[in-house]
C-alpha positions as CSV (number, residue, x, y, z in Angstrom):
1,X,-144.4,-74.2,170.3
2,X,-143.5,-78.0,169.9
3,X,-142.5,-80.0,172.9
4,X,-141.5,-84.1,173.5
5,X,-143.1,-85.8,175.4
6,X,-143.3,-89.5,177.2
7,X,-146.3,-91.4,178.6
8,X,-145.4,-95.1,179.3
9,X,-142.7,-95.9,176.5
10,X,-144.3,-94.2,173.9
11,X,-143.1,-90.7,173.3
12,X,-145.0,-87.9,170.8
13,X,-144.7,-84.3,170.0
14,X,-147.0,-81.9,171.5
15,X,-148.6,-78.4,170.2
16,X,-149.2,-75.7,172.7
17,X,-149.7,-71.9,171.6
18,X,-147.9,-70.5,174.8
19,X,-145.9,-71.8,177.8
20,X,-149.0,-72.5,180.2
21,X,-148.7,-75.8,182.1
22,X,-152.7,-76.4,182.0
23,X,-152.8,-76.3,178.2
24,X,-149.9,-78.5,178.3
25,X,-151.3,-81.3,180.6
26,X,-154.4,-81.1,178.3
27,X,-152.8,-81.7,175.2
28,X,-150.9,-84.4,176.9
29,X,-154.2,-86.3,178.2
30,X,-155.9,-85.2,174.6
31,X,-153.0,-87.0,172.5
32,X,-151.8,-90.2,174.5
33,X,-155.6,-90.8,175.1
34,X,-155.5,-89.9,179.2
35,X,-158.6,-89.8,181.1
36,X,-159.0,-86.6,182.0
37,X,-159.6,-86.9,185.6
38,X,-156.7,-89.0,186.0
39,X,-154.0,-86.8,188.2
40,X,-150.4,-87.0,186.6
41,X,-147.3,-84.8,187.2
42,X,-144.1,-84.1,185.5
43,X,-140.6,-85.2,185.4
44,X,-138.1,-84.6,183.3
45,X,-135.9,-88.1,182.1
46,X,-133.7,-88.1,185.3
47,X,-137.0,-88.1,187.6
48,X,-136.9,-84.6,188.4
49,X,-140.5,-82.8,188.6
50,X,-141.3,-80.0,187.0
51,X,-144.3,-78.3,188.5
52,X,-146.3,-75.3,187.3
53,X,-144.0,-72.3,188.6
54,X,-140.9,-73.8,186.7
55,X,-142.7,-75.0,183.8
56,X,-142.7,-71.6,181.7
57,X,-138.5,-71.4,182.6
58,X,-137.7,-75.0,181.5
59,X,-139.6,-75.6,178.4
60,X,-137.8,-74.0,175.9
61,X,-135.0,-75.9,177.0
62,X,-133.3,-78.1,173.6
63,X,-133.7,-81.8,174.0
64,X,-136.0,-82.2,177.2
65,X,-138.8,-84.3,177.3
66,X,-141.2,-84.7,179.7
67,X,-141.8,-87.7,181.3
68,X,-145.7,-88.1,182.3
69,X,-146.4,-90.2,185.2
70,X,-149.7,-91.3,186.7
71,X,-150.7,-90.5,190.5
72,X,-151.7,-93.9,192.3
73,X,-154.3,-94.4,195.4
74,X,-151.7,-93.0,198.1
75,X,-150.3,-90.2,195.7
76,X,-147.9,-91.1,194.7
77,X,-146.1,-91.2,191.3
78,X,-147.1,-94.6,189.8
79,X,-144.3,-96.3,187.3
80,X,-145.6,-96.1,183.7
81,X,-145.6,-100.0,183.3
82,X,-147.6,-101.3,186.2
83,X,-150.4,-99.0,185.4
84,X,-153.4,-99.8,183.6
85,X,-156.4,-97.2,181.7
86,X,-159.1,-99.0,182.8
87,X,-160.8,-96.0,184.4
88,X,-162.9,-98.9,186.2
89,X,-159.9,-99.3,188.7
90,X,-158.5,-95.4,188.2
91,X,-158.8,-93.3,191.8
92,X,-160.6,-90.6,189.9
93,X,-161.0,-87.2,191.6
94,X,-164.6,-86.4,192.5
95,X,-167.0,-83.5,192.5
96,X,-168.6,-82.4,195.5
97,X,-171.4,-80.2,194.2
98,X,-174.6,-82.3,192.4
99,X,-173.8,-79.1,189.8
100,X,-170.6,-80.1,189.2
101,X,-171.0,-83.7,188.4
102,X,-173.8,-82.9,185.8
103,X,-171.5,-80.9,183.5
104,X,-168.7,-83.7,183.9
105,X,-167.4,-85.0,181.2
106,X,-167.6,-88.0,182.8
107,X,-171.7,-88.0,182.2
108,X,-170.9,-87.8,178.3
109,X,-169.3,-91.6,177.6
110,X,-169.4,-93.2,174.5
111,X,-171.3,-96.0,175.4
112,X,-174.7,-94.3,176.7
113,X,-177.6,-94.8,174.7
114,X,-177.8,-91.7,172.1
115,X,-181.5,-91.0,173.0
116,X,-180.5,-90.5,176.6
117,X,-177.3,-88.5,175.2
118,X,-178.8,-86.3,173.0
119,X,-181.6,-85.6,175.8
120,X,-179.3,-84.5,178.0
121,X,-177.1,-82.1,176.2
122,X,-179.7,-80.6,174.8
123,X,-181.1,-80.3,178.2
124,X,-177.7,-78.7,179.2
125,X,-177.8,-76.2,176.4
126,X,-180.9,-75.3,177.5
127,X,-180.5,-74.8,181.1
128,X,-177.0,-72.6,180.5
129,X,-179.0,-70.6,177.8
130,X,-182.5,-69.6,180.8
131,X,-179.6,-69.1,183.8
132,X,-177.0,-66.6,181.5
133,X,-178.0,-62.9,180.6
134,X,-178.9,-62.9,176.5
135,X,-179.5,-66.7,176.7
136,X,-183.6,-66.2,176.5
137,X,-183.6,-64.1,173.4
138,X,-181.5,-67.1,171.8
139,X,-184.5,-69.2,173.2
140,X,-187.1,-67.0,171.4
141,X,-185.6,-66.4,168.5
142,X,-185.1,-69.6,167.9
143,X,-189.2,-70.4,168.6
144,X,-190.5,-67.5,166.8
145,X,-188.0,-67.7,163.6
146,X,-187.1,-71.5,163.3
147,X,-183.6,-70.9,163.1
148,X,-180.9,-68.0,164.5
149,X,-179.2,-65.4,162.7
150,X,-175.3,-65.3,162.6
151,X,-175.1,-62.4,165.2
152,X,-177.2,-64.7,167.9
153,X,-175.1,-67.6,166.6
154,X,-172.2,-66.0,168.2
155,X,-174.2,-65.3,171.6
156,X,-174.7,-68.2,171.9
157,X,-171.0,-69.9,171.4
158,X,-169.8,-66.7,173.5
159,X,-172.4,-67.8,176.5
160,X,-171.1,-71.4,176.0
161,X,-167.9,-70.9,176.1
162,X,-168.0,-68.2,178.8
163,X,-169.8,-71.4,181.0
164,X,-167.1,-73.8,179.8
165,X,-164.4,-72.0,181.1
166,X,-166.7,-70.8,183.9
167,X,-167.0,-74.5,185.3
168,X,-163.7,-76.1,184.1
169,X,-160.9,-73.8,183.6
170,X,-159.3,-72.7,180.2
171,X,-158.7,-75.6,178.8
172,X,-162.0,-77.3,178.8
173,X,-162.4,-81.6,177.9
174,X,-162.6,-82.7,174.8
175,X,-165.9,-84.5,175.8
176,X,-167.4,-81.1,177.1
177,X,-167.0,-79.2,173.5
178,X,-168.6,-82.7,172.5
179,X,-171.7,-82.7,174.3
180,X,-172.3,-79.1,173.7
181,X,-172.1,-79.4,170.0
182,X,-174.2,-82.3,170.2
183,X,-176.7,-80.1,172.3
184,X,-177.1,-77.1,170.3
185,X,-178.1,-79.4,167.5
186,X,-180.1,-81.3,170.0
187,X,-182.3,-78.0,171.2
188,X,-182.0,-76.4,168.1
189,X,-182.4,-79.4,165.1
190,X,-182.3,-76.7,161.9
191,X,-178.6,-76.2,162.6
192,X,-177.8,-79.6,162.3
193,X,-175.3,-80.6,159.3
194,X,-177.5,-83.0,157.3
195,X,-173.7,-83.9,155.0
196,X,-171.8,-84.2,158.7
197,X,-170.4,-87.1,160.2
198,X,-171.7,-85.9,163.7
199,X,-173.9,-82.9,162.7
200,X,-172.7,-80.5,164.8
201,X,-169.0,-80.2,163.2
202,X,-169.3,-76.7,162.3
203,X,-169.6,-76.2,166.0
204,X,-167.1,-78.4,167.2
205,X,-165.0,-80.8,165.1
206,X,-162.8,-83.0,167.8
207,X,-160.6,-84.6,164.5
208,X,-159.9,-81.0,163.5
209,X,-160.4,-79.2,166.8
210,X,-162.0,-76.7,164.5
211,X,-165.7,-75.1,164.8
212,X,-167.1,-71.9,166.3
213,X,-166.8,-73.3,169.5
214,X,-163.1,-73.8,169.2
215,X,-162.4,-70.9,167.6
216,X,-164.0,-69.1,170.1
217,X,-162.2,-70.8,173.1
218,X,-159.0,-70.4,170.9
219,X,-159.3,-66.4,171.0
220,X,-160.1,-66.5,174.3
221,X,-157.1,-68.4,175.0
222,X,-154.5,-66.6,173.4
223,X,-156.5,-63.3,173.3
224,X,-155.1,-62.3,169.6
225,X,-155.4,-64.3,166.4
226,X,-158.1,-66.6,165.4
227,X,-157.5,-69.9,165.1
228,X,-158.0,-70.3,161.5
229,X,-154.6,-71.7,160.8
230,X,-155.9,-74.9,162.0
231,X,-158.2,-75.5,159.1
232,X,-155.1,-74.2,156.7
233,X,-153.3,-77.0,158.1
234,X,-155.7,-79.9,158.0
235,X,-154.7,-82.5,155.0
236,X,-156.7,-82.0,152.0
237,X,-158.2,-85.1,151.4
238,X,-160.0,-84.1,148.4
239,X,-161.3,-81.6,146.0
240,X,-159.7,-80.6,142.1
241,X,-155.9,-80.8,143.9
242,X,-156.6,-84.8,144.2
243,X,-154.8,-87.0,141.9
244,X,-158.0,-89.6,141.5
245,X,-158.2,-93.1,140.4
246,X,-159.8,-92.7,136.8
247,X,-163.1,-95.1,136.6
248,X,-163.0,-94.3,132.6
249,X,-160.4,-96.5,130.6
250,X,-162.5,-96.4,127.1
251,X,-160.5,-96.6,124.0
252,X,-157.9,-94.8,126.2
253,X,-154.4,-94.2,124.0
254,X,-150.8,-94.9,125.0
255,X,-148.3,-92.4,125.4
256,X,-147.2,-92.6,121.5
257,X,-150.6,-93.1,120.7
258,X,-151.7,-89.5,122.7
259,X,-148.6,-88.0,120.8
260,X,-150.0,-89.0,117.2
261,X,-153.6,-87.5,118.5
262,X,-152.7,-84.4,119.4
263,X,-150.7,-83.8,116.7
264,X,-153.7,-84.5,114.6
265,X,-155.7,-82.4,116.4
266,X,-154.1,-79.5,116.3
267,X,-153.8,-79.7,112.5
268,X,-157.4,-80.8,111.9
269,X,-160.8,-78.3,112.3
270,X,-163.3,-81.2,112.2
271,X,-165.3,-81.2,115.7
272,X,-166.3,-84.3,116.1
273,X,-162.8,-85.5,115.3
274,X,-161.6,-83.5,117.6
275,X,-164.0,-84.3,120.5
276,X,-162.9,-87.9,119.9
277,X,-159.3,-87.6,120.2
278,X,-159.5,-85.4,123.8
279,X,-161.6,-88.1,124.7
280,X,-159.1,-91.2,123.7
281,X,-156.4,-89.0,125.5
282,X,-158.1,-88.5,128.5
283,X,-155.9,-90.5,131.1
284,X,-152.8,-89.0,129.3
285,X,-154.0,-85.8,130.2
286,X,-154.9,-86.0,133.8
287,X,-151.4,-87.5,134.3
288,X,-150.2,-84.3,132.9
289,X,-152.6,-82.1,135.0
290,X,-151.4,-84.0,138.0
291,X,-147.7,-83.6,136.8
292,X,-146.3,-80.5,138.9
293,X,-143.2,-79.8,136.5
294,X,-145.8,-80.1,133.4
295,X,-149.0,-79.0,134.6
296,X,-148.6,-75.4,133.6
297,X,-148.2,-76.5,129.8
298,X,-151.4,-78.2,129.6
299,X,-152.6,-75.5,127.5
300,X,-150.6,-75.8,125.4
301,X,-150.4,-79.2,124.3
302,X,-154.1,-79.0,124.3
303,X,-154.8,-75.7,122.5
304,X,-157.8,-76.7,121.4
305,X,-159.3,-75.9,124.5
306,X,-159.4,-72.1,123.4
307,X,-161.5,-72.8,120.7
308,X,-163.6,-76.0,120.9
309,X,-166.7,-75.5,122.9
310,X,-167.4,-78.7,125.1
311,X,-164.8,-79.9,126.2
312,X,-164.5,-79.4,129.7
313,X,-168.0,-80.3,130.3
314,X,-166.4,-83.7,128.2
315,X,-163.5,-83.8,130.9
316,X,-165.3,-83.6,133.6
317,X,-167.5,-86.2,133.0
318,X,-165.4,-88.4,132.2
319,X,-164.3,-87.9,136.0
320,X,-167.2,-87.9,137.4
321,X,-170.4,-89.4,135.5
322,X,-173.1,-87.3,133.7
323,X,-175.4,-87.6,137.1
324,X,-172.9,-85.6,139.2
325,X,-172.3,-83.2,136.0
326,X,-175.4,-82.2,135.7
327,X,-176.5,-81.5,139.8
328,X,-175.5,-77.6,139.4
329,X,-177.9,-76.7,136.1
330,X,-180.7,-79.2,138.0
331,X,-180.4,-78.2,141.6
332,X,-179.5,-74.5,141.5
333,X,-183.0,-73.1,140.3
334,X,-185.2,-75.8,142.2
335,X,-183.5,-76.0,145.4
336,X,-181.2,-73.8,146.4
337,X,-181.2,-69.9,144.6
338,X,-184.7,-68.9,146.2
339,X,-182.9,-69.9,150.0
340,X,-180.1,-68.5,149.2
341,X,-182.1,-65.2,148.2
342,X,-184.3,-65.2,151.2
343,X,-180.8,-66.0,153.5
344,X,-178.9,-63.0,151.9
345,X,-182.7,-60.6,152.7
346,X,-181.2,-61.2,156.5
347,X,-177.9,-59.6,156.0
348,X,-177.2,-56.1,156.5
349,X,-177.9,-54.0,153.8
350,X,-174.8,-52.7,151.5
351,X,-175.5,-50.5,148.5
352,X,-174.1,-53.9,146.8
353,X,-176.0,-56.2,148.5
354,X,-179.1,-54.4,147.7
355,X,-178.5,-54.3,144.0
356,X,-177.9,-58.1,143.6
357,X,-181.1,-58.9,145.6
358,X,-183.0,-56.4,143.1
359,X,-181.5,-58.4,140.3
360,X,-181.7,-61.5,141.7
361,X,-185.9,-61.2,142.4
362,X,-186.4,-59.6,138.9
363,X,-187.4,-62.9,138.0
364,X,-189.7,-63.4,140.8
365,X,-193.6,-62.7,140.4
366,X,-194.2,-59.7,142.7
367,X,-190.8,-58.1,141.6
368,X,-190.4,-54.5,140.9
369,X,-188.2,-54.4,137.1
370,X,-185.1,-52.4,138.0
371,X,-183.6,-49.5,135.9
372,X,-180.1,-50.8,136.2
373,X,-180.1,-54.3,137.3
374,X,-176.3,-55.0,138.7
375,X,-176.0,-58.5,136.9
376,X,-178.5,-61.0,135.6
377,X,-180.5,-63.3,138.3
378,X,-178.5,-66.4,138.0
379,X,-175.1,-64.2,138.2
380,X,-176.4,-61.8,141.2
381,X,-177.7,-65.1,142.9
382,X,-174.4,-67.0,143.0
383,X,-172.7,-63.4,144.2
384,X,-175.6,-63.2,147.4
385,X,-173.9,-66.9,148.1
386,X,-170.4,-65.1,148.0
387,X,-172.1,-63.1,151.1
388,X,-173.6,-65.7,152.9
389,X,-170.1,-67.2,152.8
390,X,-167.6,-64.0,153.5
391,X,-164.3,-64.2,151.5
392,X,-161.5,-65.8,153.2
393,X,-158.7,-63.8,153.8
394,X,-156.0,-63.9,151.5
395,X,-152.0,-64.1,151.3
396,X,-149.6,-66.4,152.9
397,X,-150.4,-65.4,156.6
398,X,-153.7,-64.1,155.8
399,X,-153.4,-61.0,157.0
400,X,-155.4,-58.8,154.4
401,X,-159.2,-59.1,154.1
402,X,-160.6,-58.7,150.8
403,X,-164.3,-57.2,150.5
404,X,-167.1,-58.4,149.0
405,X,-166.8,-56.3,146.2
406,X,-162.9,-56.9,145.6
407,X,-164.4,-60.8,145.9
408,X,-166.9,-60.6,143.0
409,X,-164.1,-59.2,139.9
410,X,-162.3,-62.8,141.7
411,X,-165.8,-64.6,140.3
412,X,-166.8,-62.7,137.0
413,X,-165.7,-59.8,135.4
414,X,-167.7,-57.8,132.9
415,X,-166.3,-56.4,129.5
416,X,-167.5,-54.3,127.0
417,X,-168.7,-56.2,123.7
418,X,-166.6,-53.8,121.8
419,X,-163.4,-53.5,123.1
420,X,-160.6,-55.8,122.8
421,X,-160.3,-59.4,124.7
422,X,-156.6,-59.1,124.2
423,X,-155.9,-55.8,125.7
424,X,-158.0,-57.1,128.8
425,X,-155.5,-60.1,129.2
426,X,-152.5,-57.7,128.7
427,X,-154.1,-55.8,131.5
428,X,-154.9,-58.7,134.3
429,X,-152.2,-60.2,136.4
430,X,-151.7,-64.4,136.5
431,X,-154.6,-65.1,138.9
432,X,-156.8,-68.6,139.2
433,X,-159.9,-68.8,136.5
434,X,-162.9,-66.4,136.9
435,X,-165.2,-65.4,134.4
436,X,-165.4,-63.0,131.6
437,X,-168.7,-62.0,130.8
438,X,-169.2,-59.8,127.5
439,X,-171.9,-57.7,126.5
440,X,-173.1,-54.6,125.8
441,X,-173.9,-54.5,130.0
442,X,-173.9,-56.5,132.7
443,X,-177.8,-57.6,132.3
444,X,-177.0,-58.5,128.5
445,X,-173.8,-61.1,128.0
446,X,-173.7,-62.4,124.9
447,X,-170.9,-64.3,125.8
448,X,-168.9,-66.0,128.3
449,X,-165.3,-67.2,128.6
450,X,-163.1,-68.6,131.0
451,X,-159.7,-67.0,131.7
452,X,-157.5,-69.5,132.9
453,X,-153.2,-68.3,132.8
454,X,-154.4,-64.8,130.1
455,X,-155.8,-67.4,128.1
456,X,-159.6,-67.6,127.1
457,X,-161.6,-70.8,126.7
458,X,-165.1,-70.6,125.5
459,X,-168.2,-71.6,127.3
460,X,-170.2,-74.0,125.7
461,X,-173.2,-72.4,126.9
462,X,-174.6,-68.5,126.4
463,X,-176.8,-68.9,129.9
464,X,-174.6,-67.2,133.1
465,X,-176.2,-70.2,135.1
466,X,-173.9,-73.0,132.5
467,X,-170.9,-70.1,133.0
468,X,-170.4,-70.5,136.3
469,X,-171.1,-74.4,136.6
470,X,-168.3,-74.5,133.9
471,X,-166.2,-72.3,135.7
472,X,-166.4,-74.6,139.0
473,X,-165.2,-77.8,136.3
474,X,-162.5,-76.0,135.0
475,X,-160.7,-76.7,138.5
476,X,-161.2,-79.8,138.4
477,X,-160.2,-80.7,134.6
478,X,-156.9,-78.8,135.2
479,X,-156.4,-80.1,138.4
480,X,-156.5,-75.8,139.9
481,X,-156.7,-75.1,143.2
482,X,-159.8,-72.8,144.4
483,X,-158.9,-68.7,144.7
484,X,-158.9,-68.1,148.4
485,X,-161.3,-65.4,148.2
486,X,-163.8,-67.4,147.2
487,X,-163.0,-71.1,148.5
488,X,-166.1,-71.4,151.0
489,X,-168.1,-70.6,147.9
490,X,-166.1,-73.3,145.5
491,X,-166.3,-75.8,148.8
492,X,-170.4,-75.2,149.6
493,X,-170.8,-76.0,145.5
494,X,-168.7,-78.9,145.6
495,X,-169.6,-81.0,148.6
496,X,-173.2,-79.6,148.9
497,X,-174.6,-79.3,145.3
498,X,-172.1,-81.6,143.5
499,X,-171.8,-84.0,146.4
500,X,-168.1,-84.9,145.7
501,X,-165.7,-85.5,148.1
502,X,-168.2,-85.3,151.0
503,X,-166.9,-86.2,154.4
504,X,-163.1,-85.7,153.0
505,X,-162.9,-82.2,151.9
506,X,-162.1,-79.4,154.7
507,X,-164.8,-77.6,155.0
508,X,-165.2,-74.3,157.2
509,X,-168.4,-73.9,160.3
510,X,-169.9,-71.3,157.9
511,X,-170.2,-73.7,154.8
512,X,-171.0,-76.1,157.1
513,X,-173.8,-73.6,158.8
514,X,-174.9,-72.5,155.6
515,X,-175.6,-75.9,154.8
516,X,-177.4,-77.3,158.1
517,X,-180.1,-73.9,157.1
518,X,-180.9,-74.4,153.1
519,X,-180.9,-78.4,153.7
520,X,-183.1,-78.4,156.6
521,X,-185.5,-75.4,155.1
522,X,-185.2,-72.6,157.1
């Protein structure tokens, strides 16, 4: 629910899930930038306070605000001008118990040195983890394996939350979520975020108020839905949706000019001609992309998408440069697929998941050949990713979870060599680009396409590896906006391997996670 509220003269709406005074008084503090020891109460306009008890009974009433007033020496209620934030000169209310005072918030200010910061929360999380039942086999499984798997991850944000609330009510500070993010990184350094602005986002994010620690607090809160609405919400600040400032201006045609081109294009069959004129209408075409009443007919003023090879790898690097274009087909096999194998080797088993780790090794010495290997290595690789990050849930309120299996046909779908491409596309529903592969089975593709609106562009490449790196530009050249199922996947690619957008992209704990283990080698 949305209530008004004023602190001083300036007035601002605030969020609470349910009619709970404590929540409410913590947004307040959280949004007007209140220190949280600071005591305030509640008035409406005409001075009237409105205390706990009555709170639930008045705030749905149209048109109130509440007025928030501060809680001088003698207490009582101080007039919003004379008062100053200075916490220096705030009567602050303080904690008897030595306890008490070293989970504070008040221990955790900006200004300490980050040595002495880091020390101590890690200290902290370490001290919680010995005193609270299951927080010792976090410890030593942490010390015997380097890192924690995701079922101990979730002991140990349910033990630190279960503190948190323990020591400071429901609504726990800000600063407290802060200094136990930064401790878990702090006692346990492989599940620091190398790519984050803090490192330990993908445990608490105070921008977003995302992370596993808020979404933990969040269900314990409300005691029903998750909180990942919040990260649905945040502003996209980049990724293929964003309409970007175009560094390439080469030999780039007017509007009449792009006219004349394509017109000669799609009556010529000479490649390089061809390749020349998508490249001289370049910044025409983008505009078009990023044109939401014309976007949809890009295809078709460009048709020769569906049958020139090339040029979306062209596209996209006239976007982005031929070093970011080419971090996918150089990084994949070095640095990332054998982690990623070795990460997936941890999950549960799933007839599935056993399959693709069978195809995926068959190229490892050691390996055992397989009768029936589910896809190729590359393909089955990319699809053990798909389990490290679990597909989203899908539809407008997310309410139906799609399986891993249901998640792959979203990536690539096989088709017999034989049959017709056509009848496939009559078959399929209008659904964001995946890959056809086509063979005479799974392990053999001679071919692969991209199906973008039923229609079928061809991959320069014949390797499943180039397929999917194209399949990842292909959003970007047509400006397409990831399939839900398989976002986290899309986002790991593009800010970790591709590196674009990093720092400005929502990105969920688990990709974040995921990250924080391959990066730092465990």
């Amino acid at each position: 629910m949305i209530v008004k509220a004023q602190f001083r003269k300036q007035k601002k709406f605030i969020k609470i899930p349910e009619a709970c005074f404590d929540l409410f008084i913590a947004e307040v503090k959280e949004k007007f930038s209140i220190p949280d020891n600071l005591a305030v109460t509640v008035t409406d306009e005409t001075g009237t306070e409105v205390d706990k008890d009555v709170f639930p009974d008045v705030v749905t009433t149209s048109g109130l605000v509440f007025v928030i007033n501060e809680l001088n020496d003698m207490g009582t209620s101080t007039p919003p001008s004379s008062v100053s934030l200075d916490t220096d000169t705030l009567s602050l209310t303080s904690k008897s118990s030595e306890d008490s005072d070293w989970f504070s918030p008040k221990r955790f200010r900006k200004d300490d040195d980050e040595a002495s910061q880091s020390s101590q929360a890690g200290d902290l999380i370490k001290q919680i983890l010995q005193t609270k039942p299951g927080g010792a086999n976090v410890l030593k499984e942490y010390e015997d394996t380097g890192t924690i798997s995701d079922d101990t991850r979730k002991v140990l944000v349910n033990i630190l939350v279960a503190h948190m609330i323990e020591t400071e009510g429901r609504v726990p500070h800000r600063l407290t979520k802060q200094k136990y993010g930064l401790g878990i990184i702090t006692l346990f350094p492989s599940l620091r975020d190398p790519q984050g602005r803090t490192g330990y986002e993908h445990f608490y994010d105070g921008q977003k108020n995302t992370g596993f620690l808020s979404w933990r607090l969040k269900t314990v809160q409300r005691g029903t839905k998750s909180a990942n609405k919040d990260d649905a919400k945040a502003e996209e600040k980049g990724g293929p949706l964003l309409d970007r400032q175009l560094c390439y201006y080469e030999d780039q045609l007017d509007n009449d000019q792009s006219l004349e081109a394509i017109s000669l294009m799609n009556h010529t069959s000479e490649h390089e001609v061809i390749m020349q004129k998508m490249r001289a209408t370049f910044e025409y075409r983008q505009r078009l992309v990023h044109d939401p009443e014309r976007s949809t007919t890009v295809l078709s003023v460009f048709p020769r998408f569906l049958d020139t090879k090339g040029l979306i790898l062209q596209d996209f690097t006239l976007l982005f440069g031929s070093e970011t274009a080419c971090r996918l087909l150089e990084r994949w096999p070095t640095a990332f697929k054998t982690k990623v194998i070795r990460l997936a080797e941890t999950l549960t088993f799933t007839p599935l998941l056993k399959r693709l780790l069978s195809s995926a090794n068959q190229n490892r010495e050691g390996s055992e050949a397989q009768d029936s290997p589910e896809w190729d290595s590359d393909i089955s690789s990319f699809l053990l990713l798909l389990h490290l990050l679990s597909p989203q849930a899908s539809g407008r309120k997310k309410t139906h979870k799609i399986s891993i299996s249901q998640a792959v046909d979203h990536l690539v779908v096989f088709h017999k060599a034989c049959r017709s491409i056509q009848e496939h596309l009559e078959m399929e529903e209008n659904r964001q680009p995946y890959i056809l592969a086509s063979g005479s089975s799974k392990e053999a593709i001679s071919k692969f396409f991209i199906v973008v609106d039923k229609k079928v562009i061809p991959c320069q490449a014949t390797s499943s590896l180039a397929a999917i790196d194209e399949l990842f530009k292909v959003h970007f050249v047509f400006s397409i906006s990831y399939d839900l199922p398989l976002k986290n996947m899309y986002t790991f690619l593009q800010t970790t391997i591709y590196k674009i957008d990093v720092g400005t992209t929502s990105e969920s704990p688990r990709v974040k996670e995921l990250r924080a283990k391959i990066l730092n080698d465990v």
